[in-house]
C-alpha positions in Angstrom: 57.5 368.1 160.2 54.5 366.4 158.2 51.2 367.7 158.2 48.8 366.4 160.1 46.0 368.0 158.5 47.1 366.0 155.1 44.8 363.5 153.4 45.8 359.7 154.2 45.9 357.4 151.9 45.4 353.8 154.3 42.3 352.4 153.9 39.7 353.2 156.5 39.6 351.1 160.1 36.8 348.3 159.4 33.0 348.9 161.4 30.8 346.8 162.9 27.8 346.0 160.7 24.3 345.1 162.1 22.9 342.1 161.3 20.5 341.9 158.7 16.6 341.4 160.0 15.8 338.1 157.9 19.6 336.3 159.6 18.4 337.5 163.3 14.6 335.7 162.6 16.4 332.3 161.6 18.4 332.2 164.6 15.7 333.3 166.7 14.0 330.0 165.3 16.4 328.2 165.8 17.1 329.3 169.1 13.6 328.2 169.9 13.4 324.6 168.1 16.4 323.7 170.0 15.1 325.3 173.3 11.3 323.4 172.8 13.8 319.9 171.5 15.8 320.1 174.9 12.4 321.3 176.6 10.4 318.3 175.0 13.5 316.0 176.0 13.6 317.1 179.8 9.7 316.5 179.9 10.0 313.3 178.2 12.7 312.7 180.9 11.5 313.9 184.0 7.7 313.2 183.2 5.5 310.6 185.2 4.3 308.4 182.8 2.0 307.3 184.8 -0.4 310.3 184.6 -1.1 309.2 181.3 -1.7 305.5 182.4 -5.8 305.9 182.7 -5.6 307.2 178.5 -3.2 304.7 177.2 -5.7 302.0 179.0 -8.7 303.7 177.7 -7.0 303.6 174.5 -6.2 300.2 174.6 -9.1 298.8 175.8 -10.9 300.8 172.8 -9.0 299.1 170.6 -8.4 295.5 171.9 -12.3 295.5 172.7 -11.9 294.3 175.9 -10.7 296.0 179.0 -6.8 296.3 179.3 -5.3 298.2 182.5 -1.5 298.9 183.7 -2.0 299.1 186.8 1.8 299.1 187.9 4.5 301.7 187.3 5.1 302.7 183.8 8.3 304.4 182.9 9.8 305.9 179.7 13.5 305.7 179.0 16.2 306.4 176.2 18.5 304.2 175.3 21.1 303.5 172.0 19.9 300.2 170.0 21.7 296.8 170.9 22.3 294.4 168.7 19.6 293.3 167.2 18.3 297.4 166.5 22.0 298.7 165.2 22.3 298.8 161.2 25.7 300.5 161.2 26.2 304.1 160.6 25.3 307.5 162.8 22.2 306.0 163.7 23.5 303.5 166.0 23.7 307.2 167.5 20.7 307.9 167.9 19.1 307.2 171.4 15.8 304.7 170.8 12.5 305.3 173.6 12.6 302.5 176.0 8.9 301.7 177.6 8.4 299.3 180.5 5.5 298.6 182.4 4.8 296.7 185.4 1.7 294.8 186.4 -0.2 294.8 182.7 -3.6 293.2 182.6 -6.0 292.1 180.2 -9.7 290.5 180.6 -11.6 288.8 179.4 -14.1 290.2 177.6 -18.2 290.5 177.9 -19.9 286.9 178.5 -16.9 285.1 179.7 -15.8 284.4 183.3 -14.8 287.7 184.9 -10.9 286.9 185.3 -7.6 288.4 183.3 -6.9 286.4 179.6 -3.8 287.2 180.0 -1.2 289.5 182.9 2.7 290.0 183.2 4.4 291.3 186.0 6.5 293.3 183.4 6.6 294.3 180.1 9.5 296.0 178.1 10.4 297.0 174.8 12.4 300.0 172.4 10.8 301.0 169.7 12.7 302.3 166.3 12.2 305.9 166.1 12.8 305.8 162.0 10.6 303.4 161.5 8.0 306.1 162.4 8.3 307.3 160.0 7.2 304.6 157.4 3.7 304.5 160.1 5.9 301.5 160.9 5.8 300.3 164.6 9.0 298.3 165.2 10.1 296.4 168.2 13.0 294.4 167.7 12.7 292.8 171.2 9.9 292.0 173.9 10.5 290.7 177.0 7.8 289.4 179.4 8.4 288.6 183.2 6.1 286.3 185.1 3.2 286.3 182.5 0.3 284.8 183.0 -2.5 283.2 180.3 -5.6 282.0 181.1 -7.4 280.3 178.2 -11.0 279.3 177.9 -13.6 277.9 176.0 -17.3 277.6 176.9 -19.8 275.1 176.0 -21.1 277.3 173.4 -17.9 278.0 171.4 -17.3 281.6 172.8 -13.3 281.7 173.6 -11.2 284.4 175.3 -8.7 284.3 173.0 -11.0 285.6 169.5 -10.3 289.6 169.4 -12.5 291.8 167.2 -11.0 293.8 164.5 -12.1 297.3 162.9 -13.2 297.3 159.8 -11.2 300.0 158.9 -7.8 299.2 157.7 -5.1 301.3 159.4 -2.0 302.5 158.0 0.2 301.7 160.2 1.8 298.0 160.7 3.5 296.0 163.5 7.5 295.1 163.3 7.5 292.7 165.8 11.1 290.8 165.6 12.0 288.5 168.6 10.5 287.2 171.8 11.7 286.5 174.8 10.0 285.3 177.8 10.7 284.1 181.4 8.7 282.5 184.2 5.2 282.0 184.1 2.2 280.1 183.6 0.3 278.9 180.7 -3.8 277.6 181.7 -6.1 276.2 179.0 -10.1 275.2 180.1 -12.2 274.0 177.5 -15.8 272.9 178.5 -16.8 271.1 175.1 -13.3 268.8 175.3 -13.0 268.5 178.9 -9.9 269.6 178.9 -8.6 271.5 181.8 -4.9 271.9 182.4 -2.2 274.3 183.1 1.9 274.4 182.4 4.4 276.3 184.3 7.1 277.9 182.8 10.5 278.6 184.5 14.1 279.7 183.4 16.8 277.2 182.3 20.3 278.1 183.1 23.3 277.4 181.5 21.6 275.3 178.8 23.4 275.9 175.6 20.1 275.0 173.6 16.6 275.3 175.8 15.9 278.7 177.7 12.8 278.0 179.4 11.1 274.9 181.2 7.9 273.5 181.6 5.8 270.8 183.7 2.3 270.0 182.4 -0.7 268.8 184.9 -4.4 268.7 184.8 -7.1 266.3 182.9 -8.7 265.9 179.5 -11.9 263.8 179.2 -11.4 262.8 182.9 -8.6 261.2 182.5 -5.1 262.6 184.4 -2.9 264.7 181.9 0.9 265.3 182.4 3.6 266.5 180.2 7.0 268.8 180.4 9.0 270.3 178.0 11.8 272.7 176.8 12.3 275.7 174.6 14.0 278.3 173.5 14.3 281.6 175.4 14.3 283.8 172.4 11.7 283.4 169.7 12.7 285.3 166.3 9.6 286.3 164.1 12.1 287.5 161.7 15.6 285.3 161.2 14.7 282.7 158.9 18.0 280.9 160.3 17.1 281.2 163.9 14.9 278.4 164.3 12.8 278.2 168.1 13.8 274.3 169.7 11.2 273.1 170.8 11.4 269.3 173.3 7.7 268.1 174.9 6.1 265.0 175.9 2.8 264.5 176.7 0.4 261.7 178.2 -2.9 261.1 178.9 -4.3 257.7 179.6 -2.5 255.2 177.2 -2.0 257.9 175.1 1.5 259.5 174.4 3.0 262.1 172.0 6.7 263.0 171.7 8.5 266.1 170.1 11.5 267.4 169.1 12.6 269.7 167.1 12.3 273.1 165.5 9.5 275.7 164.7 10.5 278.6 162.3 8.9 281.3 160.5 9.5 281.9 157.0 8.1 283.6 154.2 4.9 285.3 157.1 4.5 281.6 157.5 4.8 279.4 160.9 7.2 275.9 159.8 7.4 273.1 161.7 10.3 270.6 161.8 9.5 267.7 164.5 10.5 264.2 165.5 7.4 262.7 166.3 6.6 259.6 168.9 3.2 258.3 169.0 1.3 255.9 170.8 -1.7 254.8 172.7 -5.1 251.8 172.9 -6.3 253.1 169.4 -5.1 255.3 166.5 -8.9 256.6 167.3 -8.4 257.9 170.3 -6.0 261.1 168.2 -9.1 262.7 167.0 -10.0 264.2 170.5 -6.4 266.1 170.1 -6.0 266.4 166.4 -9.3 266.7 164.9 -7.9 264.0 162.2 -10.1 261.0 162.0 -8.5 257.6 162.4 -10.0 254.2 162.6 -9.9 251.8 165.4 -6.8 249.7 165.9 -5.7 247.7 168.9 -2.5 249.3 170.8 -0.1 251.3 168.5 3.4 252.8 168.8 5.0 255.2 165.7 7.5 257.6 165.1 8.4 259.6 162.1 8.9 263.1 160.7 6.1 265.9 161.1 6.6 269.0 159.1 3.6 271.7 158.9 3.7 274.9 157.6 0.5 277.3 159.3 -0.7 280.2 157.5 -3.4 282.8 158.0 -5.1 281.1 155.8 -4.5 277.3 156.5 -2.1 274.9 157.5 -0.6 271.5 156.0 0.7 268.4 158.2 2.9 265.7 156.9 3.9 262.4 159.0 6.3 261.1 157.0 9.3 258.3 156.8 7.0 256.8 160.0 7.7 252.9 161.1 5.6 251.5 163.8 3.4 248.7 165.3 -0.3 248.4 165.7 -0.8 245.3 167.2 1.4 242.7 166.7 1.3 244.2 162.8 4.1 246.4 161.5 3.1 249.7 159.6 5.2 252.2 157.7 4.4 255.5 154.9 3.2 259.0 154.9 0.2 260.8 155.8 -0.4 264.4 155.2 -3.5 266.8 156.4 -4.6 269.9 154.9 -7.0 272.1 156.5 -9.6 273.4 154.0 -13.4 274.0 154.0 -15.7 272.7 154.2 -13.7 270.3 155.7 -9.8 269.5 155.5 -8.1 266.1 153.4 -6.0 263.2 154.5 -3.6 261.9 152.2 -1.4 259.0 151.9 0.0 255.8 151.7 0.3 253.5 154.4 2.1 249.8 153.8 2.2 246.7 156.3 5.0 244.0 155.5 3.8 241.3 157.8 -0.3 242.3 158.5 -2.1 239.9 161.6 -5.9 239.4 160.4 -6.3 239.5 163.9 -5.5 243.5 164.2 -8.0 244.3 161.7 -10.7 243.2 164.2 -11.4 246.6 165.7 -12.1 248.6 162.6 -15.0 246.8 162.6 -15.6 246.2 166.1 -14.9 242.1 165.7 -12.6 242.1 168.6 -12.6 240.5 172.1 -14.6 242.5 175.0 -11.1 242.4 176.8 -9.7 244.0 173.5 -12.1 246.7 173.8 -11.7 247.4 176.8 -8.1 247.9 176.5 -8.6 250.1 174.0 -11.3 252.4 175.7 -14.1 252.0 173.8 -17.8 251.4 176.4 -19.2 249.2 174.0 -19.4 245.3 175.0 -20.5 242.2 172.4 -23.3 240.2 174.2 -22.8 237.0 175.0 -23.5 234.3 172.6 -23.5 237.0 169.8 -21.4 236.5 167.2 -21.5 239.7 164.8 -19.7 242.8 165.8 -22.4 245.2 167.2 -20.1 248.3 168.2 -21.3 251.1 165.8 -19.3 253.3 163.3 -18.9 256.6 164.6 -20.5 258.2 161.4 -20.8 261.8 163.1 -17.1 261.8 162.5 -17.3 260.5 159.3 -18.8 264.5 158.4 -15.5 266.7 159.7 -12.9 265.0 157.4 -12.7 263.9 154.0 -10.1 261.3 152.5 -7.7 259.9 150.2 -5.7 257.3 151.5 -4.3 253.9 150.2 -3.1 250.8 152.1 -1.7 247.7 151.3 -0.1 244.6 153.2 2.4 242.0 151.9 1.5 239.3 153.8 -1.2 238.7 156.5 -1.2 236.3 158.9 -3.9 234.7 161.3 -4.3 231.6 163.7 -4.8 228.9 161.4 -2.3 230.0 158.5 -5.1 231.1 155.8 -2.9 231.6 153.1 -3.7 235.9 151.6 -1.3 238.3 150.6 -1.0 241.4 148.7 -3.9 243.3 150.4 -4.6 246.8 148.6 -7.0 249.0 149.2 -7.7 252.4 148.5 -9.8 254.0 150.9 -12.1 257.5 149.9 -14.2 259.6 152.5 -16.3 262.5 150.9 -18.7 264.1 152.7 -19.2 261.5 155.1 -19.3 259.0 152.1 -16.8 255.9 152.5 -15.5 253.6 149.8 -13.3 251.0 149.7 -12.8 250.6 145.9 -10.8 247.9 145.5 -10.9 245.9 147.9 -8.5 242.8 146.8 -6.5 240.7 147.9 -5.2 237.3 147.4 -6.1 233.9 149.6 -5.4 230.1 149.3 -4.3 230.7 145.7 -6.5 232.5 144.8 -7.8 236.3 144.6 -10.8 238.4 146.2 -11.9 241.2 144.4 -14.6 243.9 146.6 -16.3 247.3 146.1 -17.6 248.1 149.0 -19.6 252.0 149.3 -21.1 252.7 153.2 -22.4 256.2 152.8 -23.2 258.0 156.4 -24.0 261.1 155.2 -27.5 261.1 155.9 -29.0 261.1 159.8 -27.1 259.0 162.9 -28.8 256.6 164.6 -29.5 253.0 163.8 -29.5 253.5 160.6 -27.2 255.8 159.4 -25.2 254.1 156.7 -26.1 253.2 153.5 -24.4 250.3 152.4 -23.4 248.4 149.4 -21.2 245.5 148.5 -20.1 243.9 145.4 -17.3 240.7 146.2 -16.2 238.5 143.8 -13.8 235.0 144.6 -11.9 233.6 141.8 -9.8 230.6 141.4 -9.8 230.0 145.2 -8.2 226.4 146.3 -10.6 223.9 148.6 -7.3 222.7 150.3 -5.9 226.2 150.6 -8.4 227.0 152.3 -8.5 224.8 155.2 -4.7 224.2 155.8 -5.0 222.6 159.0 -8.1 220.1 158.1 -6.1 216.6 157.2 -9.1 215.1 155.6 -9.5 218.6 152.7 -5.4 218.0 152.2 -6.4 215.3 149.1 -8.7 217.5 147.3 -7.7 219.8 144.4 -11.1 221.6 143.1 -11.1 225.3 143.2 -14.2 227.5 144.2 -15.7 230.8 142.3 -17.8 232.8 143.7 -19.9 236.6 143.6 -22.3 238.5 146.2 -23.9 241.7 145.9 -25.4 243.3 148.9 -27.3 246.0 150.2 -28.4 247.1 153.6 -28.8 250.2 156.5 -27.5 250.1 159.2 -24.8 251.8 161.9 -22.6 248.3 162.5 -21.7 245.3 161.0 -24.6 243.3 163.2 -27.6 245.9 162.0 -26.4 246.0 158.5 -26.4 242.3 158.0 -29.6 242.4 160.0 -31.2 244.1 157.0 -29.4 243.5 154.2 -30.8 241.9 150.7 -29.1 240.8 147.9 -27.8 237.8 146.4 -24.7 235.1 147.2 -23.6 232.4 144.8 -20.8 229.8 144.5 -19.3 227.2 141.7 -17.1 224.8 141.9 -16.8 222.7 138.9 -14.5 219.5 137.5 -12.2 219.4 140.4 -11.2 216.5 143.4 -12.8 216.3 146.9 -12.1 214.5 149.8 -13.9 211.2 150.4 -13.5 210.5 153.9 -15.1 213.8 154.2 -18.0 213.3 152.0 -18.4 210.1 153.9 -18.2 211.7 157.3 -21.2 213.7 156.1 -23.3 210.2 155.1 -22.4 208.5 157.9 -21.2 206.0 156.0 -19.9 203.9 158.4 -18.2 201.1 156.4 -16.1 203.4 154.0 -15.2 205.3 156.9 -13.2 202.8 158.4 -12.2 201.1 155.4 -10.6 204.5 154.5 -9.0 205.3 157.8 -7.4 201.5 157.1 -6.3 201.9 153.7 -5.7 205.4 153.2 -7.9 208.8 151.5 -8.2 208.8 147.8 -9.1 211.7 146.0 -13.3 211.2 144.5 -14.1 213.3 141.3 -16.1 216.5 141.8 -18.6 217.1 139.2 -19.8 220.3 140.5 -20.7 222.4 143.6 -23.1 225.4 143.2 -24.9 227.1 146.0 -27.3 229.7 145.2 -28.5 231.9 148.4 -31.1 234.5 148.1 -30.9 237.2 151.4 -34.2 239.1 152.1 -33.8 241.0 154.9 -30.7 238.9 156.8 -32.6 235.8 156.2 -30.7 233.8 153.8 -32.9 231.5 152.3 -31.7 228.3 149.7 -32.0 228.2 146.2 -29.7 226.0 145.3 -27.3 224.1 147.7 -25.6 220.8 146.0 -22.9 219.0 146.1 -22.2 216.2 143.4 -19.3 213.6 142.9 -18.8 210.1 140.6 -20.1 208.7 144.0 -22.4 210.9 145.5 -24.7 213.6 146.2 -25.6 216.1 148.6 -28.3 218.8 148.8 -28.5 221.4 151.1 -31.5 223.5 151.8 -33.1 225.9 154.5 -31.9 229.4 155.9 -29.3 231.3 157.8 -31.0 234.1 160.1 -28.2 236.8 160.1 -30.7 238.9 162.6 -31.1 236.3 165.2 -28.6 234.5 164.1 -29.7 231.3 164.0 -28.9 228.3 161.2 -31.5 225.9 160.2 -30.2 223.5 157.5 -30.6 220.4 156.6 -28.2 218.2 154.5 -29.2 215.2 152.7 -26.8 212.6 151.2 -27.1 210.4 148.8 -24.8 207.7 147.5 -24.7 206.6 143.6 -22.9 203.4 144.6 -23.1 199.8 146.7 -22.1 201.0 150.1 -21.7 198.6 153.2 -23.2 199.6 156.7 -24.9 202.9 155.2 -26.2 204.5 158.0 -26.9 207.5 155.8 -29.7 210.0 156.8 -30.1 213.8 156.6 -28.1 216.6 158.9 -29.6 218.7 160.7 -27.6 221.8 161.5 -29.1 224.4 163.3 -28.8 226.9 166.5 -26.8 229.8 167.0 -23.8 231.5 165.3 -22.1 230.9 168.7 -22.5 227.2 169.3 -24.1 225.3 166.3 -25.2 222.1 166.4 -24.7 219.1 163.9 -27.3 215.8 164.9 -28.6 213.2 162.8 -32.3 212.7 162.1 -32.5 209.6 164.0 -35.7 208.4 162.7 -34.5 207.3 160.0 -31.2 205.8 161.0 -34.0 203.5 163.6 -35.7 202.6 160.5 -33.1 201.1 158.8 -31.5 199.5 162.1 -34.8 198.3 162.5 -35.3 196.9 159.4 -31.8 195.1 159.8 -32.9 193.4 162.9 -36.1 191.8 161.8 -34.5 190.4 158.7 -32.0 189.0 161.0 -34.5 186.7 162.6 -35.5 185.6 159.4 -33.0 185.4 156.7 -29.2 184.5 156.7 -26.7 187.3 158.4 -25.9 188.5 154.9 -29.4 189.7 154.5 -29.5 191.7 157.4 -27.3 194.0 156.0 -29.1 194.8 152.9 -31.2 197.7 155.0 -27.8 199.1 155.1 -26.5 198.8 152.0 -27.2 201.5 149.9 -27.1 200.9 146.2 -27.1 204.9 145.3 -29.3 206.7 142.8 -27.1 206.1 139.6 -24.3 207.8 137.8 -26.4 210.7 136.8 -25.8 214.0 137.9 -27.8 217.9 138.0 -25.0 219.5 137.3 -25.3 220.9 134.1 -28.3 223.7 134.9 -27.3 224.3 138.0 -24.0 226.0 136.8 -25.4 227.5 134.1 -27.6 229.2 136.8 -24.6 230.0 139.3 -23.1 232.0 136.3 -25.2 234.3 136.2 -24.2 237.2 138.3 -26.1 238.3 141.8 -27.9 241.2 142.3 -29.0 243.4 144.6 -31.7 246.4 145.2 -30.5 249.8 146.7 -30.0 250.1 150.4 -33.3 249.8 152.4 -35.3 247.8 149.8 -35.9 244.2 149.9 -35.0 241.5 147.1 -38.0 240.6 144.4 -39.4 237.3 145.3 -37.7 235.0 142.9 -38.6 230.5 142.5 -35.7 228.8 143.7 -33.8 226.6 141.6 -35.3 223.1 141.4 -33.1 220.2 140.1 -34.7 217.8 137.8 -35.7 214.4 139.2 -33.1 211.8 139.1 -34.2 209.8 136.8 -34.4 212.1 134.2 -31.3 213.4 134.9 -28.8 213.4 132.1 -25.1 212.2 132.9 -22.7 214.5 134.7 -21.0 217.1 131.6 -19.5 220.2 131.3 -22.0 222.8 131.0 -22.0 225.6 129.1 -22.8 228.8 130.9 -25.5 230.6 130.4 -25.8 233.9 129.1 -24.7 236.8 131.8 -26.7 239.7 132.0 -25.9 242.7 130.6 -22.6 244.6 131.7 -22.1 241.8 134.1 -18.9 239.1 134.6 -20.4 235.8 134.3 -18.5 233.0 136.8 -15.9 231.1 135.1 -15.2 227.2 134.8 -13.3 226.5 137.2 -10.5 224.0 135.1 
């Protein structure tokens, strides 16, 4: 029998060990974070949210600086990420918080109407819990139901829409990655613009491109306003490929403006990818809704590409590849606008193939009271006046500068005046204008102008400066009056320079004052002589050439020299002179009143038969002149006629009418050299220097008709050329 008292030799039966103090402490912790977390997570789960409603609006209005209030339920749910939240891995796990709030209100704030800016009836969004960490607040979507924005601007600029920022600079930043919005209303009330409308939005369903609708009503200026559009129903701030379609139209009046297309936004940058329709009366009548200024046109229609890109900072506009009509003319080219301070830039170049001179009228107001009405504008040229009086709007001239050239192949007007290649290159600085060049080509000749109106200084009657410097070269007398069969036989050619200065806010008031200097050669060419006679009543050689056809009479020269002291244009120099005759000119035009008062005086170098010549007397208004014979003068020589017929033979009573002319001699010679030298004129507001006018020698100690050699120019200046 073995001993049970005997040693063993098996290993002791294991015993329980206590756990060691610092191992019961950690799971105690534990314990208790996980207790608190599920604790935290049944609060955050079964808490009403809506006890903390009056600190999250305190808050909020704190910060917004203007009162904000949810004043419907607010609720706080958990929920894993959809698509657009889920990056791949175990945090597509992880439940995101889920806010929504009903009933959200913001108002305005101190000083403006006491009504909301802006409501919803709900308002929803998750918010990335591990983007807390980086102080990053990120909401991949917002959704809106039934929002609600009212926008306004007072008379003195204050706006509802302006929110004040801290100074300070927080640390934290806003994720805010797509849009989408529902049913609503949009209003807009702007007391300096007079614009008061409103656009309701509504849902689109089953559109495979537009999410949301909406109709536009109201008025702007006093005229009715109405418009509708499309969009999308999702706007992403973050997918550079997901670009937001945007379709609208939009009328007021005459005017109309047509989109579609695409906004994006790249690169923290808004971009803008339209197809643009425009039309309206006047290209003028865009500044009320583009701030860009335009000049006056008769009825236009465009359409082109418009691509901006808005910054913080600024924003850049580009109508491009546009073709349209203004008028009856056809326009095409590219415009671009940058915003800038202390004012923004147009750019471009603008081209017209076929131009009507006719269109041009209302840039400078030289259109028909029926034209301006159809184009909006209140003012109305009296009757009988014959210069444009509608003034340049030279407040606007201040809010825009410049840079813009045009040109036009070919223009057309009633009578067929031959010009073509128009260019000019238009610069507005500061409310300073120039149109340097100015050129373009007509009846064979060219134009050349530098023209500066500078409306920088006060409005009113006299708010531009002006200055013009015009020069006509090589232009043909037949070209010029295409439809006049008697000019058809000549073949002279006309020179020709002005410089001129006035003040002034429209074409009537700057003539009205403007001084300066006007001047014009022709020399060695061919005139017509059924016309010359016309003008010396010539009756014989009138019929004689009706009978036997118009043969060209040798032009020795032409020169007129016109000296213009505040709008009166006064004579120097106003002469005519053929092989067979001569005629001076002399007296003023009145551009103020304007009124003509000249008097032409013919005078024959050769026999003439039936010679009823005497001076013309044109005078009266722009509007209606009137051409009449000084009849004295005719009576004295019909008189003269009849007593000798009582006397002689028949044949003697025509010698009162048979004028044997002054000779073959001829004033050409210093009256050119004296149309060569260049006009002048003295700066805007001051009158011309009192200067002799140009007195022809007598005629019998006039030399015979030769070339003259010109006389010296003055310095820096472009003396007239012979005109071979």
């Amino acid at each position: 029998m073995p001993d049970t008292n005997a040693p063993s030799s098996a290993p002791p039966a294991s015993r329980a060990r206590p756990m060691s103090r610092g191992v019961t402490i950690v799971l105690w912790v534990a314990g208790l974070l996980i207790a608190l977390a599920v604790l935290a997570l049944a609060l955050l789960l079964t808490y009403d949210w809506n006890k903390a409603r009056p600190w999250i609006n305190a808050k909020a209005s704190d910060a917004l600086g203007r009162p904000f209030a949810i004043r419907g339920d607010l609720s706080l749910s958990w929920q894993t990420p959809d698509g657009a939240g889920r990056s791949g891995g175990w945090r597509d796990h992880v439940v995101w918080p889920h806010v929504l709030a009903r009933d959200v209100h913001v108002s305005n704030p101190a000083g403006l109407p006491a009504r909301d800016t802006a409501s919803v009836g709900m308002l929803a969004f998750s918010l990335n819990p591990f983007a807390l960490l980086h102080k990053t607040i990120s909401v991949p979507l917002l959704q809106f139901q039934a929002p609600s924005i009212d926008l306004v601007r007072q008379a003195d600029g204050s706006n509802n829409w302006t929110f004040q920022r801290k100074d300070d600079k927080s640390p934290w930043t806003v994720d805010l990655q797509r849009v989408v919005f529902a049913k609503g209303v949009v209003m807009y009330e702007d007391a300096n613009e007079k614009i008061k409308v409103r656009a309701d939005v509504d849902t689109l369903a089953g559109d495979p491109v537009y999410g949301v609708a909406w109709n536009l009503g109201g008025s702007y200026n006093g005229a009715a306003v109405t418009g509708g559009g499309k969009a999308g129903a999702v706007l992403s701030l973050s997918n550079q490929s997901a670009p937001f379609p945007v379709k609208a139209a939009f009328h007021s009046g005459a005017t109309r403006i047509e989109a579609d297309g695409t906004v994006a936004r790249p690169a923290k940058a808004i971009a803008v990818d339209l197809r643009l329709k425009l039309a309206g009366r006047s290209m003028a009548r865009l500044y009320e809704f583009t701030g860009v200024l335009l000049p006056e046109t008769p009825a236009y229609s465009t359409s082109g590409r418009l691509i901006g890109t808005v910054d913080q900072n600024s924003s850049r506009w580009t109508y491009e590849q546009f073709k349209g009509k203004v008028g009856e003319s056809d326009i095409s080219g590219k415009l671009s606008f940058q915003t800038g301070k202390p004012r923004g830039i147009l750019t471009g170049d603008v081209n017209a193939k076929l131009l009507r001179l006719e269109d041009l009228g209302p840039i400078i107001g030289a259109d028909s009271n029926a034209s301006k009405t159809a184009r909006g504008v209140d003012t109305v040229q009296p009757s009988g006046k014959v210069l444009p009086v509608e003034t340049f709007r030279t407040d606007r001239w201040k809010t825009v500068d410049a840079d813009v050239k045009f040109t036009a192949d070919k223009i057309v007007r009633g009578k067929q005046l031959p010009i073509t290649n128009l260019n000019t290159h238009i610069v507005m600085q500061a409310g300073v204008m120039t149109l340097n060049p100015l050129n373009f080509d007509i009846a064979g000749g060219t134009m050349v102008s530098n023209i500066k109106l500078d409306g920088s200084g006060a409005d009113g009657v006299n708010g531009i400066k002006a200055t013009a410097k015009v020069t006509a070269r090589h232009l043909q007398i037949k070209q010029l009056f295409p439809t006049l069969e008697q000019m058809q036989a000549t073949i002279g050619q006309i020179d020709g320079d002005a410089q001129l200065s006035a003040v002034g806010n429209s074409v009537s008031t700057l003539l009205a004052k403007s001084n300066g200097e006007l001047k014009t050669l022709v020399n060695q060419g061919s005139v017509s002589k059924l016309l010359l006679e016309e003008m010396g009543l010539n009756v014989g050689n009138i019929v004689l050439t009706k009978l036997f056809g118009d043969k060209p009479v040798k032009l020795n020269c032409m020169a007129t020299d016109f000296a213009v002291t505040n709008g009166l244009m006064q004579t120097r120099v106003f002469l005519v002179d053929t092989d067979e005759a001569t005629v001076h000119a002399s007296g003023t035009i009145n551009l103020a009143d304007e009124q003509l008062a000249l008097t032409l005086q013919p005078q024959t170098k050769s026999f003439r038969i039936f010679s009823l010549r005497a001076p013309l007397h044109v005078d009266g208004p722009f509007s209606k002149p009137r051409v009449g014979v000084d009849k004295s003068v005719v009576a004295m020589k019909a008189g003269g006629a009849a007593a000798l017929a009582t006397l002689a033979a028949p044949v003697a009573a025509l010698l009162p009418l048979i004028n044997t002319g002054p000779g073959e001699s001829s004033p050409c010679g210093q009256l050119l050299a004296n149309a060569r030298v260049k006009p002048v004129a003295p700066p805007p507001g001051k009158t011309m220097r009192a200067t002799a006018p140009t007195q022809a020698a007598p005629v019998a100690q006039r030399a015979p008709a030769s070339p003259a050699a010109p006389a010296p120019a003055r310095t820096g200046e472009r003396a007239i050329p012979n005109s071979r």
